[in-house]
N, C-alpha and C positions, 0 to 999 in steps of 0.2 A: 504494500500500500504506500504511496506518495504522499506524503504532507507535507504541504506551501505553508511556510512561513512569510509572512506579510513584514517589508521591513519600518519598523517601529514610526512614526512621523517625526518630522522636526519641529521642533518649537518654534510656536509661531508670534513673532513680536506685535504688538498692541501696544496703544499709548497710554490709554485709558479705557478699563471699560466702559458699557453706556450710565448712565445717571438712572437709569430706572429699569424695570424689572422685563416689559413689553407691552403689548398694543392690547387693545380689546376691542371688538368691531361694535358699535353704539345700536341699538336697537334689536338684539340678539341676547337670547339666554347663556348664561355662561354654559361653559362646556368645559368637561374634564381631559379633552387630546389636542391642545394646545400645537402648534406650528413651532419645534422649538430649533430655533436657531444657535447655532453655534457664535461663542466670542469672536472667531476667528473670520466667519461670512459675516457677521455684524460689520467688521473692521471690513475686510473687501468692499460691502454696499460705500460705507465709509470714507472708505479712501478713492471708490472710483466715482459712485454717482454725486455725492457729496460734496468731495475736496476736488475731483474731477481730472485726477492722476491717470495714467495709461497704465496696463496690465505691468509693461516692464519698470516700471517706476516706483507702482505701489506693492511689485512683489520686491524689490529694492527694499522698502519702508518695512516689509514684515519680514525678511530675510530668509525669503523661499523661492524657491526656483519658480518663474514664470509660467510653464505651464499648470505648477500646481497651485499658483497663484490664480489661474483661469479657471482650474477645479472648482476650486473653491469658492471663487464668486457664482460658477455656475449654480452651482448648487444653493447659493445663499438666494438669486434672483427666482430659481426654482420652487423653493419656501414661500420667498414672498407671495409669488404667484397663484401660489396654492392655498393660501391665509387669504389674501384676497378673493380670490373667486367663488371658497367654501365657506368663507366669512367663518374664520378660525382663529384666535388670538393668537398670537406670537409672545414668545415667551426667549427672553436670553439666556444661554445658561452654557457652560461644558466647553471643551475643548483643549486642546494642548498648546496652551499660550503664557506668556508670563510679561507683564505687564510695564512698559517703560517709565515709570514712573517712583517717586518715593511712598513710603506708608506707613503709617504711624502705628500704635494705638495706646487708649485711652486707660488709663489705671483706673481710673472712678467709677467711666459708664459701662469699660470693656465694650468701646464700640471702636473696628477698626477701619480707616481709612486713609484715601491716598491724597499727596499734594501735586498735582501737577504742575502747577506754578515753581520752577527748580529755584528761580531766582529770589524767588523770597521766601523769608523767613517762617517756619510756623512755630506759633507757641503755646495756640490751645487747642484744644477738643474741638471738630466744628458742631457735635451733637451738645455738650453740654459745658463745655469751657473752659474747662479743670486744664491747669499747667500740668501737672501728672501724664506725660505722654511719653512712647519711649518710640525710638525709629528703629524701624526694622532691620537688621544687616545690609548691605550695599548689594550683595551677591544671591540676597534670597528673591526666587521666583514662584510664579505658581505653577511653576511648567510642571510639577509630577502629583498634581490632582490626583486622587485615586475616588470611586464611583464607591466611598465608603464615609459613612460618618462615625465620628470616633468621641466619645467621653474627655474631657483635659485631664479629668482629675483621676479614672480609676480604669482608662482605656479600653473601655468597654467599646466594640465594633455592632454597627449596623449598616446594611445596604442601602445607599444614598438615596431615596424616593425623588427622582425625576417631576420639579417641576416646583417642588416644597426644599425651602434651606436648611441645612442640617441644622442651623441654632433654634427651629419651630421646633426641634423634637429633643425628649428630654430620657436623660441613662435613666434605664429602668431601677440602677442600682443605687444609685446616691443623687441625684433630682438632678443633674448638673446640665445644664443648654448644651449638646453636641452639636462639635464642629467641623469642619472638611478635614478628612485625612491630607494631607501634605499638605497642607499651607502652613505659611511661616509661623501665625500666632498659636499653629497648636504645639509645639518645643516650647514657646516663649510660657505658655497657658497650664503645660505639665504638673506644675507645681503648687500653680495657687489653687488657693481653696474658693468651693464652690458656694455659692451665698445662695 
């Protein structure tokens, strides 16, 4: 028997993710199978319909080869297409990207977030104000996402539910908000205790 191994994708550069979560179509009952778009086709539509880059320019910007730079939007305009005509919300979510920008988080609200603004300074929380902020390493990404969410405090594992963010759901073990496996504040979040 033959088995194809698929070789791994490359990480795909992003500046910022979007400011909110996706679209809902007005005059329609909500619906639970969502159109969900990857971080990575967000950024394509982004950087070509958008900012109005050419294929080789904006696979430049994400630092992927051109044709799968073309993959990629295809498939994003493909979504869209599909949200639209079935009148389907879009929802953002997944992909293997890691994001060029700084990121904080907050000791008081444990709420974290990025400053895209490089040239200026931050010094508060933009949720709640508190100096209490810590910046994350230079060199952490979210490039190795895993479709699992995980406990801070006592590393209990569950299967990520597509569509819902792992901090809605809580360790069956000790009440604690779980959070994405590989992202940077879950090492930084290890240790502290769960309120």
């Amino acid at each position: 028997m033959l088995i194809i191994v698929a070789r791994p994708k490359r990480i795909r550069k992003m500046t910022n993710p979007p400011h909110f979560k996706g679209f809902r179509p007005i005059g329609l009952p909500a619906e639970n199978n969502p159109v969900v778009l990857d971080y990575e086709e967000y950024e394509a539509i982004r950087l070509s319909d958008f900012e109005l880059n050419g294929h080789l320019e904006a696979s430049r910007i994400m630092e992927v080869s051109r044709p799968t730079y073309t993959r990629i939007y295809e498939s994003a305009r493909r979504k869209v297409a599909q949200a639209f005509v079935l009148g389907k919300a879009i929802v953002f979510e997944g992909g293997k990207v890691y994001f060029d920008s700084e990121w904080y988080s907050c000791n008081s609200c444990r709420c974290y977030f990025n400053h895209p603004a490089k040239d200026e300074e931050i010094r508060n929380c933009t949720l709640c104000g508190s100096a209490d902020i810590d910046q994350y390493i230079k060199n952490t990404t979210f490039s190795h996402l895993e479709d699992v969410c995980v406990c801070p405090k006592c590393g209990f594992e569950k299967d990520h539910l597509f569509g819902t963010p792992c901090r809605e759901d809580v360790c069956p073990n000790c009440n604690c908000a779980m959070i994405r496996k590989g992202t940077p504040h879950q090492h930084q979040m290890k240790n502290r205790n769960c309120n």
